[in-house]
C-alpha positions in Angstrom: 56.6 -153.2 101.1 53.3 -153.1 99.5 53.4 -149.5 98.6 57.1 -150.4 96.8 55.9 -153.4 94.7 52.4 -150.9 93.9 55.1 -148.3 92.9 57.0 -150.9 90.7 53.6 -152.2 89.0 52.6 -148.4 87.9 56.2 -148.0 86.9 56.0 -151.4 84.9 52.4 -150.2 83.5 54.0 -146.4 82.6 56.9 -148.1 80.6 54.8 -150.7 79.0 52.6 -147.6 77.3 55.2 -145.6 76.3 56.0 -148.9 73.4 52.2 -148.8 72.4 52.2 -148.0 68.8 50.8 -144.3 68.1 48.4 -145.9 65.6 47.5 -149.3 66.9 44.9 -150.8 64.3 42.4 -152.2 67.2 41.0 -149.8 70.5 38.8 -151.1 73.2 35.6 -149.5 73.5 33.2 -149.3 76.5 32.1 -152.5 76.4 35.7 -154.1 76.0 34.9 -154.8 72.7 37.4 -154.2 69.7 37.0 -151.1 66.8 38.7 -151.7 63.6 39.9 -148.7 62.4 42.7 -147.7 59.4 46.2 -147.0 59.4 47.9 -143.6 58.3 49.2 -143.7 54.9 52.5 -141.6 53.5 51.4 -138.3 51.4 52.3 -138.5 47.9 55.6 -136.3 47.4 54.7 -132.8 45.5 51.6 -133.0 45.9 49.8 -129.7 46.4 46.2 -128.8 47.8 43.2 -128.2 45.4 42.6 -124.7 46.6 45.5 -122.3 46.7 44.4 -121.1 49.9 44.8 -124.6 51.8 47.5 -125.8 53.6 46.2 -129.1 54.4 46.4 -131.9 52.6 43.2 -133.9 52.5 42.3 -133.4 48.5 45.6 -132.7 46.4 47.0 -132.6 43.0 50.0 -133.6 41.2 51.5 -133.1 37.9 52.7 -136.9 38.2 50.7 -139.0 35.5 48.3 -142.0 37.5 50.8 -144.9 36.8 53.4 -142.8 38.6 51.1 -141.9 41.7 49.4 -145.7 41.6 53.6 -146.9 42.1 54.1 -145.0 44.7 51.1 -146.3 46.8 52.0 -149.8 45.9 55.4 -149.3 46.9 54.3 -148.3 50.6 51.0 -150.3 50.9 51.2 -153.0 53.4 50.4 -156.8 53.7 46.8 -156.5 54.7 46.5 -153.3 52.0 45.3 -153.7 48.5 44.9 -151.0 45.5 41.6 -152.2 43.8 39.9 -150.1 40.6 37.7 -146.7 41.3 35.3 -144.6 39.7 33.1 -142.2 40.3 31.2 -139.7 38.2 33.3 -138.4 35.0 36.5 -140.0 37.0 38.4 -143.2 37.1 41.6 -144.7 38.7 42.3 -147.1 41.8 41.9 -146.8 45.6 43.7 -147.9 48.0 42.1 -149.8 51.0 42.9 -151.6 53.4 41.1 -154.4 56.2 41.1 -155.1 59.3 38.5 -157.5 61.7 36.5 -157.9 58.8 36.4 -154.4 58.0 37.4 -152.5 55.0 38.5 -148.7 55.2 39.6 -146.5 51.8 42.7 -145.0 52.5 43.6 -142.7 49.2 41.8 -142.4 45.8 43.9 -141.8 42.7 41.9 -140.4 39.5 42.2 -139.2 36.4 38.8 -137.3 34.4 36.9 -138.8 31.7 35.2 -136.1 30.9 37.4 -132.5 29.7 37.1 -129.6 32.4 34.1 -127.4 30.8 36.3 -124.6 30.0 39.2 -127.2 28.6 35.9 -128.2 26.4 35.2 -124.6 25.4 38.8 -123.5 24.1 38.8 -126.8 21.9 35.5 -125.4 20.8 36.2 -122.6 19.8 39.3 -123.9 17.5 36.5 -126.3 16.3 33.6 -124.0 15.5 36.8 -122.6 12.9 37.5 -125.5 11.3 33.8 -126.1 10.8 33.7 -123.0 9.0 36.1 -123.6 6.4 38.9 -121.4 8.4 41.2 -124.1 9.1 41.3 -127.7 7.6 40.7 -131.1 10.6 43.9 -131.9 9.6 45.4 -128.8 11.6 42.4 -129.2 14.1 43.8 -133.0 14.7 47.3 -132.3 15.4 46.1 -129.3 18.1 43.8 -132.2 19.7 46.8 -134.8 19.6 49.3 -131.7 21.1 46.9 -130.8 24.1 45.0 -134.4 24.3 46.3 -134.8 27.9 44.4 -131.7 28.9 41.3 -133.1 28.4 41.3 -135.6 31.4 43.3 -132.6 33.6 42.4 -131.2 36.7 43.3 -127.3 37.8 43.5 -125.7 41.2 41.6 -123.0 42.7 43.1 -119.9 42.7 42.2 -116.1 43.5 41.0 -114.5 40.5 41.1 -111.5 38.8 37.7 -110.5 40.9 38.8 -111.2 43.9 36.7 -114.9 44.1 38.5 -118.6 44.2 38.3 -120.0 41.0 39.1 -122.5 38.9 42.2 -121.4 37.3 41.0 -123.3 33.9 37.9 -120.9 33.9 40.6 -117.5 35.0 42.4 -118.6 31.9 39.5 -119.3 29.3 37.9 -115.8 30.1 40.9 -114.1 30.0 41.0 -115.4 26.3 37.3 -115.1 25.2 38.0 -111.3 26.2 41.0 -110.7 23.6 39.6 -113.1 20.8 35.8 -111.6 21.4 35.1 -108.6 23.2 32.0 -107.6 21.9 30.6 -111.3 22.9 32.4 -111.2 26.7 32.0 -107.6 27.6 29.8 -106.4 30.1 27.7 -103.3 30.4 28.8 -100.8 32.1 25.5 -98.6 32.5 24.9 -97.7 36.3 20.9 -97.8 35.9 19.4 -99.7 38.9 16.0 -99.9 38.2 14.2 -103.0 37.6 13.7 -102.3 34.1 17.3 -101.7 33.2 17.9 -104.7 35.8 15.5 -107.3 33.7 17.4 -106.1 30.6 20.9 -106.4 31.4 20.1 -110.1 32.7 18.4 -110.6 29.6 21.5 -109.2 27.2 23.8 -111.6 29.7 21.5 -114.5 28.8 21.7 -113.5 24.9 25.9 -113.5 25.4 25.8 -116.7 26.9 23.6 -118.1 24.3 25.6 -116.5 21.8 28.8 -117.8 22.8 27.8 -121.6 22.9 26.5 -121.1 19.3 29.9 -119.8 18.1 31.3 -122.9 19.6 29.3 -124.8 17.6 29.9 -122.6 14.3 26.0 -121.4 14.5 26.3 -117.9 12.3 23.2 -118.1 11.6 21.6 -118.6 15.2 23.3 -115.5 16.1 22.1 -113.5 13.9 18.6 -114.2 13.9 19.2 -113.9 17.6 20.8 -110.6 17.4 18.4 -109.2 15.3 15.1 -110.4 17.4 17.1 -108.4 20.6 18.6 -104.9 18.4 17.3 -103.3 21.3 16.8 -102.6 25.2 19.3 -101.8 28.1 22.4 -103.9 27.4 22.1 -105.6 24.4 23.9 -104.6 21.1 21.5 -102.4 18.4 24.1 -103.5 16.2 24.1 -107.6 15.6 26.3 -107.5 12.3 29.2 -106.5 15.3 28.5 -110.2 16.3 28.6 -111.9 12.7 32.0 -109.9 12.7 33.3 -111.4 15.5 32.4 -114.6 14.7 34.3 -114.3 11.0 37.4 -113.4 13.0 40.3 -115.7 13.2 41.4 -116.4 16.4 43.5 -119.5 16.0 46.3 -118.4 17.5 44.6 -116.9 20.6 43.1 -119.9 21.4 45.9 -122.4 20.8 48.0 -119.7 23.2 45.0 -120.6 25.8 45.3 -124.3 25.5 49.1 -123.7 26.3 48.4 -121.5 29.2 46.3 -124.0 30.3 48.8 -126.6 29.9 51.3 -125.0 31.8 48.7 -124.8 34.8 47.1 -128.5 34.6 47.4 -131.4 36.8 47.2 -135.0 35.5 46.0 -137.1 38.5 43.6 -135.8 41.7 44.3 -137.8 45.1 42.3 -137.9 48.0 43.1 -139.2 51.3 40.8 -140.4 54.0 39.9 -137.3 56.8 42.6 -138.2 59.8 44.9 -140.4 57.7 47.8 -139.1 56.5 51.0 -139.2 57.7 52.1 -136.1 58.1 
């Protein structure tokens, strides 16, 4: 008899786990004490890892403006949930957390940028540096800013690029650009020397491009060419600095508005980020 009603209690007990919610909000420790932890949240439909390489989602993107992603959490947040204002450096937007025994947890961040993607920065730049010039009027230089204004709080993914490394796609697409509108300002030696002479000149004529090009995004001719002139010669670096000044006199409008469209095509508006070991899926 005693071995029947043990048998019944461990039947009782078997049963009573197997209605145990999979994520109860409260777990006993060693001491018998309660630990407050958070509940799993839903994933936000479509959206898609940071780094193309990912499957998981943990940090994702969407193409879904913040009002739209901030909805969606409301809709599924629950009683003891609230979705509170966020920021953190060159981003804002709202979290979502949530509390339990006195306890808050962050379940999701949803942000936007405040501050443009450097190489978002660097095509607008260059459209810039042409209007400074006299090349085209701010009027023309306003209505590009008004057409591609949402670009300058997007985010981009992380893709293979062209050199085999994971990259920002923003940066992929900018260089791909400063190549056809500037090639004598993005190209690259392509002298085999290896000595530490050659070496210390070619990083030297790198530094000069680099230079270079964040003067022609600020319409500096005249930096370049005194630069240019001071560096005619050595391993890697142009004997010829009018090829610069010509460079810089080109217009490359159109090239550069086709980036910001490329770039369009390939931006997300609102980055959200769920807490390790949360989500739903």
């Amino acid at each position: 008899m005693l071995k029947k009603n043990r048998s019944g209690l461990c039947l009782i007990m078997l049963l009573a786990l197997c209605f145990v919610p999979v994520f109860s909000k409260v777990y006993a420790d060693g001491d018998g004490k309660g630990i407050a932890v958070s509940h799993p949240v839903d994933l936000y439909p479509g959206g898609v890892p940071v780094s193309e390489e990912s499957t998981k989602h943990g940090n994702d993107l969407t193409k879904d403006n913040i009002n739209e992603v901030r909805s969606f959490f409301e809709s599924k947040k629950k009683t003891e949930d609230k979705l509170e204002p966020y920021s953190e450096v060159d981003q804002k937007g709202s979290q979502l957390v949530t509390e339990t025994m006195g306890k808050r947890f962050q379940l999701v961040t949803m942000m936007v940028r405040t501050k443009a993607d450097t190489h978002v920065a660097n095509a607008f730049g260059q459209l810039k540096a042409m209007a400074m010039r006299g090349m085209h009027s701010e009027s023309e230089l306003q209505a590009i800013e008004n057409s591609y204004s949402d670009l300058k709080s997007a985010y981009f993914r992380r893709v293979k690029s062209p050199d085999g490394n994971n990259r920002s796609e923003s940066e992929i697409i900018y260089k791909k650009y400063l190549q056809t509108a500037n090639p004598e300002l993005s190209k690259s030696s392509s002298h085999s020397d290896d000595s530490a002479e050659y070496q210390a000149g070619k990083a030297k004529a790198a530094d000069m491009r680099k230079q270079m090009q964040e003067m022609k995004a600020k319409g500096d001719i005249a930096g370049i060419m005194n630069m240019a002139q001071k560096n005619k010669t050595g391993p890697g670096i142009p004997k010829d600095a009018q090829k610069y000044v010509d460079e810089m006199n080109k217009d490359t409008w159109s090239t550069w508005v086709q980036c910001l469209d490329e770039m369009k095509s390939a931006a997300f508006h609102t980055s959200i980020s769920y807490k390790s070991g949360i989500t739903g899926e």
